[in-house]
Each structure stands twice: as structure tokens, then as C-alpha cells.
MDTraj code that builds the backbone (N, CA, C; nanometers):
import mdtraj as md
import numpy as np

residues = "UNK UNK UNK UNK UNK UNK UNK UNK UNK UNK UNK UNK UNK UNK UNK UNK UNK UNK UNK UNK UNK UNK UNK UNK UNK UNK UNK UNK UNK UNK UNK UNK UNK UNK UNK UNK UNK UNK UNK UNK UNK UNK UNK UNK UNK UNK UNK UNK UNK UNK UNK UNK UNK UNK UNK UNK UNK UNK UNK UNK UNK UNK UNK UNK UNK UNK UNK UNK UNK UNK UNK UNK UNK UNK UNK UNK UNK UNK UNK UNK UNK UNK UNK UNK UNK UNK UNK UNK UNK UNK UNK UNK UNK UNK UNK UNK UNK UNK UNK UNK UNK UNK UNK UNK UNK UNK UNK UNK UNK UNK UNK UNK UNK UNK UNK UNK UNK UNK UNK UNK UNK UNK UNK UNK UNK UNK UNK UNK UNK UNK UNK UNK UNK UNK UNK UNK UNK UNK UNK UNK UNK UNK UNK UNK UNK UNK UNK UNK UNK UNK UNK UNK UNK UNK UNK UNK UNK UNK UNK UNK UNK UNK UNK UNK UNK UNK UNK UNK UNK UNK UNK UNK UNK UNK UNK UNK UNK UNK UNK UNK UNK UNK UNK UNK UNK UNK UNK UNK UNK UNK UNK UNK UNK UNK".split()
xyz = np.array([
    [-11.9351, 2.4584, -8.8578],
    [-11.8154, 2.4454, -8.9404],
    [-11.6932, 2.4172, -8.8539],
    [-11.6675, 2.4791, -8.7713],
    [-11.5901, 2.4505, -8.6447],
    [-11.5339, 2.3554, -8.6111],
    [-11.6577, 2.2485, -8.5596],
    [-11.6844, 2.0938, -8.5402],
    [-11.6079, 2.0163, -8.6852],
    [-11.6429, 2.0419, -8.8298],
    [-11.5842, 1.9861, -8.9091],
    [-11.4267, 1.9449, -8.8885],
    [-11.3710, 2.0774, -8.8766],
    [-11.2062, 2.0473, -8.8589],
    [-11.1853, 2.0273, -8.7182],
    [-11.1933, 2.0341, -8.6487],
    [-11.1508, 2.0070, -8.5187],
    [-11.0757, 1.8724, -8.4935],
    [-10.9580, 1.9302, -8.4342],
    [-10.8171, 1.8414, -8.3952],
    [-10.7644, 1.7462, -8.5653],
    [-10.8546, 1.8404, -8.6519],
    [-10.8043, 1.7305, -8.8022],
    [-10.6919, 1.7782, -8.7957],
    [-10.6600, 1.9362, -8.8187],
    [-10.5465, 1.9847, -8.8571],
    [-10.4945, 2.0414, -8.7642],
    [-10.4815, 2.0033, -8.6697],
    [-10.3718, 2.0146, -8.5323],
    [-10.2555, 1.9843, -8.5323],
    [-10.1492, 2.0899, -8.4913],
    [-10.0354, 2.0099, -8.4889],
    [-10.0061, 1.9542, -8.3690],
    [-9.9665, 1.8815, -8.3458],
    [-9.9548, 1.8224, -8.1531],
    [-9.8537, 1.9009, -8.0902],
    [-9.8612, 1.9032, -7.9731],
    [-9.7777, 1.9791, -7.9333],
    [-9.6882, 1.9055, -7.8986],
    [-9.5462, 1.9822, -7.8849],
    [-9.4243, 1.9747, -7.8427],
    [-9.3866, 1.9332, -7.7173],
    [-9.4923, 2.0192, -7.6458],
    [-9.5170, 2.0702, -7.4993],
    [-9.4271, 1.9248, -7.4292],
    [-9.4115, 1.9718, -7.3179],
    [-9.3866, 1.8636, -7.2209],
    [-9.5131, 1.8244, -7.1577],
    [-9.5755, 1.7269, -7.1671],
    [-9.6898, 1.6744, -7.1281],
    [-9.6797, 1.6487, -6.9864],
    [-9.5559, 1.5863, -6.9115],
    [-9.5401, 1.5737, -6.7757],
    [-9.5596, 1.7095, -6.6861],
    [-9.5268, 1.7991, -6.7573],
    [-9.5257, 1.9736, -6.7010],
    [-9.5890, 2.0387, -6.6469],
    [-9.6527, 2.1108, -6.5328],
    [-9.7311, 2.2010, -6.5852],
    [-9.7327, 2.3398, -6.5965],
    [-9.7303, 2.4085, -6.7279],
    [-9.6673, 2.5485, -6.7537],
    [-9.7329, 2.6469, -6.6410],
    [-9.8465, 2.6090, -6.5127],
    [-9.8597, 2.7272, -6.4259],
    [-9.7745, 2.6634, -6.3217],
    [-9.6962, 2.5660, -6.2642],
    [-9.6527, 2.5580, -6.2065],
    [-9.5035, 2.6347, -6.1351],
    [-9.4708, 2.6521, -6.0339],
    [-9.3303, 2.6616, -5.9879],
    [-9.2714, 2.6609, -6.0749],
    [-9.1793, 2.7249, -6.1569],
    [-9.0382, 2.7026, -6.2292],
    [-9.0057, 2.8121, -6.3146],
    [-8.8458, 2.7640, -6.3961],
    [-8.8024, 2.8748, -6.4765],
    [-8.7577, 2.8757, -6.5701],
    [-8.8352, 2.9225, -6.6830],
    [-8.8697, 2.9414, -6.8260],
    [-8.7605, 2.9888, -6.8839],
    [-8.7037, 2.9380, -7.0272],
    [-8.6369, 3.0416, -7.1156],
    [-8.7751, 3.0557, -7.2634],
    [-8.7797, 3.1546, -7.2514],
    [-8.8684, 3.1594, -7.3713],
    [-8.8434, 3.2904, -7.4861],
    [-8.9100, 3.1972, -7.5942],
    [-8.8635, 3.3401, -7.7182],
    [-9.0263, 3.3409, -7.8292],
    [-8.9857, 3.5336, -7.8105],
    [-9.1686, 3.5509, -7.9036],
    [-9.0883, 3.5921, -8.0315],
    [-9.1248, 3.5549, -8.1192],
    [-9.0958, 3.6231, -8.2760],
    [-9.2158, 3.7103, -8.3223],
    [-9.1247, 3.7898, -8.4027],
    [-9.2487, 3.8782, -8.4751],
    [-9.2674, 3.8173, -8.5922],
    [-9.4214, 3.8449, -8.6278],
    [-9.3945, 3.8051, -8.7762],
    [-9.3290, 3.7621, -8.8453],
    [-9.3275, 3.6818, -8.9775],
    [-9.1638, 3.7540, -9.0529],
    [-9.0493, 3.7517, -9.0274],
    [-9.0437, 3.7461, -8.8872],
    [-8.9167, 3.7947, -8.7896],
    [-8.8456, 3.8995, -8.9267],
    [-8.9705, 3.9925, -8.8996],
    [-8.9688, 4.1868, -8.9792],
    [-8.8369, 4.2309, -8.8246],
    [-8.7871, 4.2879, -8.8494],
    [-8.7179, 4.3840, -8.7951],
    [-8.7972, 4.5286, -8.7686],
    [-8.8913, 4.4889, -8.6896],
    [-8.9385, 4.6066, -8.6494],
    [-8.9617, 4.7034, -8.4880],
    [-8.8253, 4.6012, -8.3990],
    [-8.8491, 4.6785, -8.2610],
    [-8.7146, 4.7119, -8.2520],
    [-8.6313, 4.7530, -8.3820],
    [-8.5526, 4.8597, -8.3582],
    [-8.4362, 4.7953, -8.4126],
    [-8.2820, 4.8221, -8.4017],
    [-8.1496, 4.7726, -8.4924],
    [-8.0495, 4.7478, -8.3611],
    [-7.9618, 4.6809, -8.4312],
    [-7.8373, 4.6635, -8.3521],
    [-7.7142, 4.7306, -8.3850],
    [-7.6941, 4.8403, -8.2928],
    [-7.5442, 4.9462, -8.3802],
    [-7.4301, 4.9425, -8.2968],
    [-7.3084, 4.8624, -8.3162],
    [-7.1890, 4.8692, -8.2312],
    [-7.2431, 4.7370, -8.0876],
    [-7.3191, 4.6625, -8.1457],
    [-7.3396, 4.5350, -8.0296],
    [-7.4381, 4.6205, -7.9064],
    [-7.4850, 4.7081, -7.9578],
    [-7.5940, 4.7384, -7.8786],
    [-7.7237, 4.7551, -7.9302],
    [-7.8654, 4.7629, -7.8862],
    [-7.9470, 4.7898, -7.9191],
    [-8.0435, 4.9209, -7.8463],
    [-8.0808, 4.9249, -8.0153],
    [-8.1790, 5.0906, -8.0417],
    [-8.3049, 5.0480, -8.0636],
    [-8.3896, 5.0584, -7.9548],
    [-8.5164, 5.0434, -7.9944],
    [-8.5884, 5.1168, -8.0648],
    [-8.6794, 5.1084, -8.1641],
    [-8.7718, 5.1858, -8.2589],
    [-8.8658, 5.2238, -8.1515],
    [-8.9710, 5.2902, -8.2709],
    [-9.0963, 5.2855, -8.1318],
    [-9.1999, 5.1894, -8.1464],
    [-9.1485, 5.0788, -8.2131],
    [-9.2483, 4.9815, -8.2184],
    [-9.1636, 4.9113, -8.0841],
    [-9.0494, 4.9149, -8.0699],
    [-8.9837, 4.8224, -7.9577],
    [-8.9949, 4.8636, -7.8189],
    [-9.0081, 5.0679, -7.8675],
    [-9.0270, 5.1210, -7.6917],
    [-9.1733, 5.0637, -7.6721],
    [-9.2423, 5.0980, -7.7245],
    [-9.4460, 5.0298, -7.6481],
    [-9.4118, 4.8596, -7.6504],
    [-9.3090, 4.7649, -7.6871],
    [-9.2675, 4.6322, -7.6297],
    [-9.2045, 4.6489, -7.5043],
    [-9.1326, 4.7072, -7.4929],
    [-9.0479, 4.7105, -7.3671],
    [-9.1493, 4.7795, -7.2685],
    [-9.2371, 4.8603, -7.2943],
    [-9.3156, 4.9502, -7.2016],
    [-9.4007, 4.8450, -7.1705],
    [-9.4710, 4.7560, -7.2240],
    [-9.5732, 4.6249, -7.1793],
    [-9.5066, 4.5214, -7.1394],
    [-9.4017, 4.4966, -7.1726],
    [-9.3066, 4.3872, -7.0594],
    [-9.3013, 4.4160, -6.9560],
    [-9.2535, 4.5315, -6.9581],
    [-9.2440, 4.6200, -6.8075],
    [-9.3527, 4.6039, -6.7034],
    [-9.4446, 4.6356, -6.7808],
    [-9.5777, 4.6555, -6.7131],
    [-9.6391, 4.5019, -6.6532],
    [-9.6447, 4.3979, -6.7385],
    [-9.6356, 4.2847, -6.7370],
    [-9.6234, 4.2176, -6.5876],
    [-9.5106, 4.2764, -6.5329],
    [-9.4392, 4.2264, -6.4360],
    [-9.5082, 4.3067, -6.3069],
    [-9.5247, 4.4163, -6.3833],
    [-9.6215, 4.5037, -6.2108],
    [-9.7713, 4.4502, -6.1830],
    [-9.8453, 4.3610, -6.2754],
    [-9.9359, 4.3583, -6.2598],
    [-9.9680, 4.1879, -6.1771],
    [-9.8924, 4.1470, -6.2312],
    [-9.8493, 4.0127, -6.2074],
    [-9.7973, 3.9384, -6.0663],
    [-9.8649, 3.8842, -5.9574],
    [-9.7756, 3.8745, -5.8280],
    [-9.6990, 3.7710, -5.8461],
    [-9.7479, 3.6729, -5.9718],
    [-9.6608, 3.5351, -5.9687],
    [-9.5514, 3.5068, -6.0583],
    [-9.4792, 3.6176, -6.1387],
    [-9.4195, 3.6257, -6.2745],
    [-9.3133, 3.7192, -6.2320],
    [-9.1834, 3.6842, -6.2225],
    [-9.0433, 3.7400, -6.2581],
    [-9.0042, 3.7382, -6.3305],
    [-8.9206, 3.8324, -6.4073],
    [-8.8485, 3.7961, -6.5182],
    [-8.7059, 3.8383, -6.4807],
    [-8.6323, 3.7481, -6.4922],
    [-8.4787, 3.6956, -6.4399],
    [-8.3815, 3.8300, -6.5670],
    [-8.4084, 3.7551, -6.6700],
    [-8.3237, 3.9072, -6.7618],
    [-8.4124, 3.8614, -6.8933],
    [-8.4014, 3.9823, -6.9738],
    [-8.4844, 3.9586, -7.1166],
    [-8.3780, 4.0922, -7.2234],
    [-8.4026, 4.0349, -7.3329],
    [-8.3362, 4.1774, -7.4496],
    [-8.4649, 4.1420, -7.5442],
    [-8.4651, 4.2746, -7.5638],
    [-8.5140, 4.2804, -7.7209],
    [-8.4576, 4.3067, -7.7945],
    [-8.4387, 4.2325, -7.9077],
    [-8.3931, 4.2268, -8.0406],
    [-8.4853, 4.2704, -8.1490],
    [-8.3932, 4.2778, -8.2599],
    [-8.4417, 4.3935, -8.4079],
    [-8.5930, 4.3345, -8.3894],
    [-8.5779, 4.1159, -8.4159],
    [-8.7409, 4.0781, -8.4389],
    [-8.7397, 3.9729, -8.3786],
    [-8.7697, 4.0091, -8.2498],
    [-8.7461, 3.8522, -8.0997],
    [-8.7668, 3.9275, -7.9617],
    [-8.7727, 3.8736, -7.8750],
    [-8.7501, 3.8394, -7.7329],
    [-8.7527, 3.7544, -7.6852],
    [-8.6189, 3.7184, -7.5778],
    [-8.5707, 3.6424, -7.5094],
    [-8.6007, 3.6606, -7.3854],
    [-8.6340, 3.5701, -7.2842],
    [-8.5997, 3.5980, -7.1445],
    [-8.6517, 3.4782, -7.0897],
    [-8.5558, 3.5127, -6.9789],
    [-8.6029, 3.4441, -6.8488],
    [-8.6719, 3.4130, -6.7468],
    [-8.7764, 3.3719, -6.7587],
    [-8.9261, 3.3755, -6.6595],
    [-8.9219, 3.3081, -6.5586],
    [-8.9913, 3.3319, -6.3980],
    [-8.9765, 3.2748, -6.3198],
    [-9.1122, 3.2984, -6.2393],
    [-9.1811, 3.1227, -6.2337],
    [-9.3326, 3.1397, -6.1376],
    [-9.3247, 3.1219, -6.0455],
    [-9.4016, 3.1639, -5.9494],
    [-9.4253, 3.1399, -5.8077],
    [-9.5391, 3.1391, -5.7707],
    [-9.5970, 3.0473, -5.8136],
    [-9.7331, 3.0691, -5.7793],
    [-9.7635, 3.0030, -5.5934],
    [-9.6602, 2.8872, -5.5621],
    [-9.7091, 2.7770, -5.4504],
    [-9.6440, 2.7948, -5.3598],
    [-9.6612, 2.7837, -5.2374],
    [-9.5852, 2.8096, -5.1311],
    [-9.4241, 2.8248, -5.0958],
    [-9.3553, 2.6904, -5.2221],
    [-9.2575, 2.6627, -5.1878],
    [-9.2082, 2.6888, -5.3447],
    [-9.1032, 2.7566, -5.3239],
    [-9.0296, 2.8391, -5.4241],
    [-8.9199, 2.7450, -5.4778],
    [-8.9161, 2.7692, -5.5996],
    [-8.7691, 2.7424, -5.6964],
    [-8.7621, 2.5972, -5.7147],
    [-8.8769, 2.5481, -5.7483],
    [-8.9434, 2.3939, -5.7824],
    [-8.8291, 2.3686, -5.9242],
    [-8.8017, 2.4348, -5.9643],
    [-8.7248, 2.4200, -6.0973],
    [-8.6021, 2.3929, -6.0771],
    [-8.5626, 2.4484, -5.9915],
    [-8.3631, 2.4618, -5.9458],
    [-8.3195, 2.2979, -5.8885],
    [-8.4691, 2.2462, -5.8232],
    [-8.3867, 2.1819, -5.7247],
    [-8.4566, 2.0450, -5.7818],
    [-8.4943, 2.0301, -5.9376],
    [-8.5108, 1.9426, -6.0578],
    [-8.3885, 1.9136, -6.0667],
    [-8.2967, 1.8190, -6.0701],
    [-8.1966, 1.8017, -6.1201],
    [-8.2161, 1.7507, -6.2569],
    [-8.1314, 1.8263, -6.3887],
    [-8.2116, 1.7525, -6.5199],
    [-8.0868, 1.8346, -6.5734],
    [-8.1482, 1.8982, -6.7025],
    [-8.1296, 1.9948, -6.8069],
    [-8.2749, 2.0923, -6.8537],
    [-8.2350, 2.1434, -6.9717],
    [-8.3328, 2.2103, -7.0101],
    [-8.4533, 2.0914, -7.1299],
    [-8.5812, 2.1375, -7.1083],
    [-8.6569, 2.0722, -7.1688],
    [-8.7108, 2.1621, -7.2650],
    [-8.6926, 2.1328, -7.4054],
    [-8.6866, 2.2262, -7.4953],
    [-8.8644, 2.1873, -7.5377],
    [-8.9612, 2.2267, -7.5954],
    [-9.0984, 2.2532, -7.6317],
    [-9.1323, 2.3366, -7.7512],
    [-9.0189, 2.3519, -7.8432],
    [-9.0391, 2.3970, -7.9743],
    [-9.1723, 2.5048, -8.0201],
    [-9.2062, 2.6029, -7.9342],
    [-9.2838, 2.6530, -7.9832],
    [-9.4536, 2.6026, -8.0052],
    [-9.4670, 2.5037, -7.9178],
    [-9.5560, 2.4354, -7.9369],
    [-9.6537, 2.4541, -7.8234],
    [-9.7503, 2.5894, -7.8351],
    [-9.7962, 2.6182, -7.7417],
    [-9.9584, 2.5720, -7.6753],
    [-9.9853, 2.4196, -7.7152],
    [-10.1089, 2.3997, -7.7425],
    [-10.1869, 2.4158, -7.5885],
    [-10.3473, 2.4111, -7.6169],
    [-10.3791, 2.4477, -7.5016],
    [-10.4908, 2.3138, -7.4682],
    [-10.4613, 2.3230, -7.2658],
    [-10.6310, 2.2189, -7.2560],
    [-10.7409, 2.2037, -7.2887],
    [-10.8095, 2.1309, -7.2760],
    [-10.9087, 2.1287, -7.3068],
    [-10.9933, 2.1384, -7.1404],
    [-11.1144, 2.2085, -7.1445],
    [-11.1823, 2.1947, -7.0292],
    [-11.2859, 2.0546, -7.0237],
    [-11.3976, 2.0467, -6.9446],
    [-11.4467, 1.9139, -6.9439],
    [-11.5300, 1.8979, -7.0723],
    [-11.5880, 2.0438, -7.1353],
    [-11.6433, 2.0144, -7.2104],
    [-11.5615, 2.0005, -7.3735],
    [-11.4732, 1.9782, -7.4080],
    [-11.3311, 1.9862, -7.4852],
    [-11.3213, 2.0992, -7.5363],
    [-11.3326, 2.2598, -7.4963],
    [-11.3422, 2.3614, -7.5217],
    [-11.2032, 2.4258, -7.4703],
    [-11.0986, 2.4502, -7.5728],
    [-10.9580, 2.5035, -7.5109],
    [-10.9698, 2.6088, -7.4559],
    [-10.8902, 2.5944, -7.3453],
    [-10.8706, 2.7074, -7.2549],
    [-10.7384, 2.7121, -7.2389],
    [-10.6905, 2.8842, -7.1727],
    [-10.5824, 2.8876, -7.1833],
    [-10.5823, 2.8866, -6.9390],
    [-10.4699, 2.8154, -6.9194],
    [-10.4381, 2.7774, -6.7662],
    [-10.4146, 2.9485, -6.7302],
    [-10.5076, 2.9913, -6.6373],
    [-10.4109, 3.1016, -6.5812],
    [-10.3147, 3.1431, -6.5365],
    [-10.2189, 3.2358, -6.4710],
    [-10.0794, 3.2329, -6.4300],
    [-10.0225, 3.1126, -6.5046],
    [-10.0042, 3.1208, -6.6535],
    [-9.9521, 3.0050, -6.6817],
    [-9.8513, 3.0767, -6.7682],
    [-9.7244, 3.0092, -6.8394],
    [-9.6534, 3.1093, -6.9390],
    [-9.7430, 3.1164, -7.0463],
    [-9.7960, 3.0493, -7.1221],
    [-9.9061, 3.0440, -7.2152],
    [-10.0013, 3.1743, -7.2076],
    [-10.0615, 3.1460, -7.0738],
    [-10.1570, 3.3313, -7.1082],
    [-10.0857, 3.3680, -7.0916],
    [-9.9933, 3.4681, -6.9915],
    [-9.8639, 3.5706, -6.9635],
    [-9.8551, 3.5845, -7.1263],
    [-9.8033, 3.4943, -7.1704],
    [-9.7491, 3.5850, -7.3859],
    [-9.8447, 3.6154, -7.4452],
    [-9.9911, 3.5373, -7.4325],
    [-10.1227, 3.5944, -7.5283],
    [-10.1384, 3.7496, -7.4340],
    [-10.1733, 3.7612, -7.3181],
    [-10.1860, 3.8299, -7.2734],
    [-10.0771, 3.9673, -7.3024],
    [-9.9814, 3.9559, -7.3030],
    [-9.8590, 4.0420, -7.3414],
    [-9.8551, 4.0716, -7.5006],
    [-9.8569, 3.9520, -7.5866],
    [-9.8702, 3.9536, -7.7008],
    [-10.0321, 4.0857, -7.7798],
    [-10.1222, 4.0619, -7.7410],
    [-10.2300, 4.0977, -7.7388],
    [-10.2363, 4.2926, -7.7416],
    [-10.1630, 4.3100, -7.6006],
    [-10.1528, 4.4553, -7.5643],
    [-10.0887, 4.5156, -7.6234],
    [-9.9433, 4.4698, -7.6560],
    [-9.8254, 4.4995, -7.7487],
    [-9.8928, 4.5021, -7.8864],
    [-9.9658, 4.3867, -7.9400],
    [-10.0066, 4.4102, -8.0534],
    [-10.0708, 4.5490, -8.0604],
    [-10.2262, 4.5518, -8.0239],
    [-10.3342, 4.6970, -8.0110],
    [-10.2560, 4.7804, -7.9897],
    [-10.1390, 4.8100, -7.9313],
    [-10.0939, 4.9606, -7.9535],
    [-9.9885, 4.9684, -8.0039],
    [-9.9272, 4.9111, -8.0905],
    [-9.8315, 4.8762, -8.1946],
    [-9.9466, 4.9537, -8.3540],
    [-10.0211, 4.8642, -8.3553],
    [-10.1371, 4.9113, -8.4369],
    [-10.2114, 4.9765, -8.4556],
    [-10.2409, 5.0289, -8.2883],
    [-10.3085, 5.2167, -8.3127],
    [-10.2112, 5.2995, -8.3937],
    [-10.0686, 5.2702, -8.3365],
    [-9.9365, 5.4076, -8.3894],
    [-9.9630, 5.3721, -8.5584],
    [-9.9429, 5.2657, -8.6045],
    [-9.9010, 5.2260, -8.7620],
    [-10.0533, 5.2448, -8.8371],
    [-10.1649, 5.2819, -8.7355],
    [-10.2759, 5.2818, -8.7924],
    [-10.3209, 5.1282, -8.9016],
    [-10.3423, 5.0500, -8.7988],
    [-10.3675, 4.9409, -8.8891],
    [-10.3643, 4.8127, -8.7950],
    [-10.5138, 4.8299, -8.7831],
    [-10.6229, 4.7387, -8.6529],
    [-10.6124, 4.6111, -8.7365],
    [-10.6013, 4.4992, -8.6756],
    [-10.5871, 4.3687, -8.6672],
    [-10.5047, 4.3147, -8.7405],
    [-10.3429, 4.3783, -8.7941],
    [-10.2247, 4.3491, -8.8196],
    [-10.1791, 4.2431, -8.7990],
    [-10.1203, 4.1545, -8.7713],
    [-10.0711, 4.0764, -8.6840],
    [-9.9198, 4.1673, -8.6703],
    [-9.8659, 4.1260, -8.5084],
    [-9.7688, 4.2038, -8.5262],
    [-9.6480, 4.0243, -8.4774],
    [-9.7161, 3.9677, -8.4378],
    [-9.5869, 3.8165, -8.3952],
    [-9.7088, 3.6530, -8.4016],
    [-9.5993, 3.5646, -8.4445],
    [-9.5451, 3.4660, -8.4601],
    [-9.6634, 3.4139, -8.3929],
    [-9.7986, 3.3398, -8.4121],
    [-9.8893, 3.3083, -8.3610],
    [-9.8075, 3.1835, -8.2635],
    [-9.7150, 3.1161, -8.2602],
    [-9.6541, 3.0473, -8.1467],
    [-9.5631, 3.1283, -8.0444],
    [-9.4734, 3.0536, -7.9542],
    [-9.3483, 3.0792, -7.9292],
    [-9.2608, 2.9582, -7.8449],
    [-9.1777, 2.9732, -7.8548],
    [-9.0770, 2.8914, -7.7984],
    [-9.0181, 2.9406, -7.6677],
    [-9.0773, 2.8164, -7.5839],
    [-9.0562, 2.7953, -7.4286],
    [-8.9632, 2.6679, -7.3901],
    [-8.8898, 2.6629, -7.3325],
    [-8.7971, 2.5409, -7.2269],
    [-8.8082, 2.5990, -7.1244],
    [-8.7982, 2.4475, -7.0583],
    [-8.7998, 2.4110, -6.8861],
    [-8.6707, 2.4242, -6.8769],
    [-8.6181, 2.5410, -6.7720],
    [-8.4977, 2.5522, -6.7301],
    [-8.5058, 2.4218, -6.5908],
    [-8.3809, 2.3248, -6.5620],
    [-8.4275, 2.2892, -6.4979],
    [-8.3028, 2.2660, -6.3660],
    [-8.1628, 2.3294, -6.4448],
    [-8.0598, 2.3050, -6.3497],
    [-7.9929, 2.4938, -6.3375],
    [-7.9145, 2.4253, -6.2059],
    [-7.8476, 2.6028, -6.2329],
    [-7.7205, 2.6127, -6.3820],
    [-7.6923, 2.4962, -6.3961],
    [-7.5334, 2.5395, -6.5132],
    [-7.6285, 2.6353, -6.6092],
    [-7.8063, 2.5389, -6.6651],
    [-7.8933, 2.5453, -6.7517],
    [-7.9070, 2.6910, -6.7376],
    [-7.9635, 2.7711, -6.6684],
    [-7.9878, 2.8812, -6.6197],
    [-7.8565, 2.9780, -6.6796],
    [-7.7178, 2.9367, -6.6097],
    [-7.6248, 3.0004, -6.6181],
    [-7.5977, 3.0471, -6.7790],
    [-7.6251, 2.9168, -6.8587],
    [-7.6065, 2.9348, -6.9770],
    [-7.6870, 3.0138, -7.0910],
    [-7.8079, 3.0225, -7.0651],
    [-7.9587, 3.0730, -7.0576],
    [-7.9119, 3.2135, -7.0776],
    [-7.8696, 3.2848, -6.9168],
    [-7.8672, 3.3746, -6.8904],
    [-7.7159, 3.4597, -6.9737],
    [-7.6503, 3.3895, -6.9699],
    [-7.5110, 3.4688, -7.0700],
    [-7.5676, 3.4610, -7.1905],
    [-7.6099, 3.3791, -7.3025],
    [-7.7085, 3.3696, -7.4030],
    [-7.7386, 3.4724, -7.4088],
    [-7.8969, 3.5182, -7.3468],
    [-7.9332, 3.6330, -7.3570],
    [-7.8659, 3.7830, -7.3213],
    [-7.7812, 3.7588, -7.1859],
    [-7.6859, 3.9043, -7.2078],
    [-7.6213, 3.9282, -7.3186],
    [-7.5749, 3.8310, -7.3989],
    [-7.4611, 3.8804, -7.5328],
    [-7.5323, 3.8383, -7.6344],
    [-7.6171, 3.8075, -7.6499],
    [-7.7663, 3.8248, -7.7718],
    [-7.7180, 3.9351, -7.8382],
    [-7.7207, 4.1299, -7.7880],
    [-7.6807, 4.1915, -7.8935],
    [-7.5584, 4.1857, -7.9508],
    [-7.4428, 4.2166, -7.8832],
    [-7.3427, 4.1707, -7.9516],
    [-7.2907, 4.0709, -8.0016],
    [-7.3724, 3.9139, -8.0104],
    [-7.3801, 3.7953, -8.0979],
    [-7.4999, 3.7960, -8.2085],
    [-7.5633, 3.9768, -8.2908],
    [-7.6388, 3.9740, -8.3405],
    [-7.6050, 3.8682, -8.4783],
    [-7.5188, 3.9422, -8.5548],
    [-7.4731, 3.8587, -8.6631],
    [-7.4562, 3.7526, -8.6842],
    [-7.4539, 3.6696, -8.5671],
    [-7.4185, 3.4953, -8.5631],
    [-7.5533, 3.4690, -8.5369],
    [-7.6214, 3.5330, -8.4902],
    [-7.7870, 3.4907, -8.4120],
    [-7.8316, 3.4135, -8.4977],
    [-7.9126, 3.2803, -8.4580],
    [-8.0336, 3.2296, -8.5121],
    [-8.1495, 3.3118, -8.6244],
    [-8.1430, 3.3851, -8.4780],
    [-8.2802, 3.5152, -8.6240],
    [-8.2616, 3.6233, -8.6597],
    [-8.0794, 3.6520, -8.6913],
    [-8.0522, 3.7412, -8.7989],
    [-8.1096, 3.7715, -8.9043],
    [-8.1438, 3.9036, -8.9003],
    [-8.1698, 3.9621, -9.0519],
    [-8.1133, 4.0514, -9.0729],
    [-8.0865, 4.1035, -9.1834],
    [-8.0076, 4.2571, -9.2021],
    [-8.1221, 4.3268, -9.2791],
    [-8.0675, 4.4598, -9.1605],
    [-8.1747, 4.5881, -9.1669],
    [-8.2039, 4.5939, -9.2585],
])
top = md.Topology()
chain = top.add_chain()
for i, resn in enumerate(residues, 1):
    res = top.add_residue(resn, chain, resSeq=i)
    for name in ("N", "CA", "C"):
        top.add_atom(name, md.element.get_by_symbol(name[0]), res)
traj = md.Trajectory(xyz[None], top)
């Protein structure tokens, strides 16, 4: 049955095809939950209160990064139903392949499709941003869903939205973005009220 639909109902990806997401460089990327439900906590006085669906998010981001030798994360917030941040690979000898791109940002809409291996069987690239969020996504989910009691929930946005940071202004702008994310809740893109 499998074989029937295959690549019928695909959406193509967004992706930057020239790219490659395990390579050298630095990411702005955003995971939605579901729904974009408001469920990793509120915004009170331009700050944020994480729930405890948001502390076990923030506790696997965290973790994320210790396990990881090739993955920085530059700054990130969590919001009521989002995360933002700034990712940075290193996988190759020679560092900061992204900075010294002279460009802009290359936006990829959420379009997280994956290779195919020789036998056309998708795989996801290791150290790539692609696994890093299934991988993150995944853990966060299972213990999001032990607490709420309620195994195979979905708890986010089966995509997410990644750009190629590719200059420093890009970065600069990136990075104030996400610092004043909480106190630009109300104007935000993925406002909801509590």
C-alpha cells in the first residue's frame, strides 16, 4: 500500500536544494506545537512562565546540547506555543562556513523533506538540523505524554521552519527577534490569547 502513494502526495520541499542542512552553518529555526495550543506556559508583564509542559521542553533543549558535540545554540525562548532559536553546526574542521557566506537569510518554509538513500528509502542526514528536531521533538513529546497520561498525542507541528542565516546584520536581526519575542508577544506571528 505504501508503494501506491508514494511521492503522489508529497509536498516538495521548500528546502534549499543547494544546502546541506549537516553542514557548517547558522540556523534560525521555529517548532510549533500543535494547534499552536498554548501549552508551554503564558506571557505575564513581557515575560515568560513556563508550565510544566514547557519546563520538560526547556529541560530537553538543554539536554540536547550536552549530548551533541556538533550543535550550539546561539539564544532560543520559549513561547506560550513555539520555539525560536539560533542553531549553530560544526561539524568540519573549519568553522563559521555561514558568516563568511556573504548573502542574507534563506528562508525554507517549514519544509522539512528528507533524502532518499540509494535504495529511495528516506532517511533522515545525521548531525543534521532535521534529526536534531525529530530527535528533540520525539523526547519532548514521550514525556510531555507520560505527565498528561496520553501515549501517542501528538504534542507539535509535524514540520518546522528553518533559514540559512547567512550574514552577520542577518544574525544580528535574528538574534534581537528572538530576545524581545516575549515582550513582542501580542504583535507575534503566533499569538494566541490564553
Amino acid at each position: 500500500m505504501a508503494d501506491l502513494f508514494r511521492d503522489k502526495y508529497r509536498i516538495p520541499s521548500a528546502r534549499a536544494q543547494w544546502w546541506d542542512y549537516s553542514s557548517d552553518g547558522i540556523y534560525f529555526i521555529t517548532i510549533c506545537i500543535k494547534n499552536r495550543e498554548n501549552i508551554l506556559g503564558s506571557i505575564k508583564n513581557g515575560q515568560m512562565i513556563l508550565s510544566e509542559f514547557g519546563k520538560i521542553v526547556e529541560e530537553e533543549w538543554e539536554k540536547s546540547f550536552e549530548i551533541r558535540n556538533e550543535l550550539f545554540c546561539e539564544i532560543y525562548v520559549i513561547m506560550p506555543n513555539h520555539i525560536h532559536a539560533i542553531l549553530r553546526i560544526e561539524n568540519n574542521e573549519t568553522h563559521g562556513g555561514a558568516a563568511e557566506t556573504h548573502g542574507r537569510i534563506v528562508e525554507t518554509h517549514c519544509r522539512a523533506s528528507l533524502p532518499n538513500d540509494r535504495y529511495g528509502v528516506a532517511y533522515r542526514v545525521p548531525k543534521s538540523i532535521s534529526s536534531f528536531v525529530a530527535g528533540f521533538k520525539s523526547v519532548a513529546t514521550s514525556r510531555i505524554n507520560q505527565l498528561r497520561n496520553s501515549p501517542g498525542k501528538p504534542v507539535w507541528q509535524p514540520r518546522f521552519h528553518d533559514s540559512v542565516i547567512l550574514d552577520n546584520q542577518s544574525f544580528l536581526n535574528v538574534f534581537n527577534y528572538i530576545l524581545n519575542n516575549p515582550s513582542n508577544w501580542p504583535g507575534d506571528t503566533f499569538f494566541s490569547p490564553d
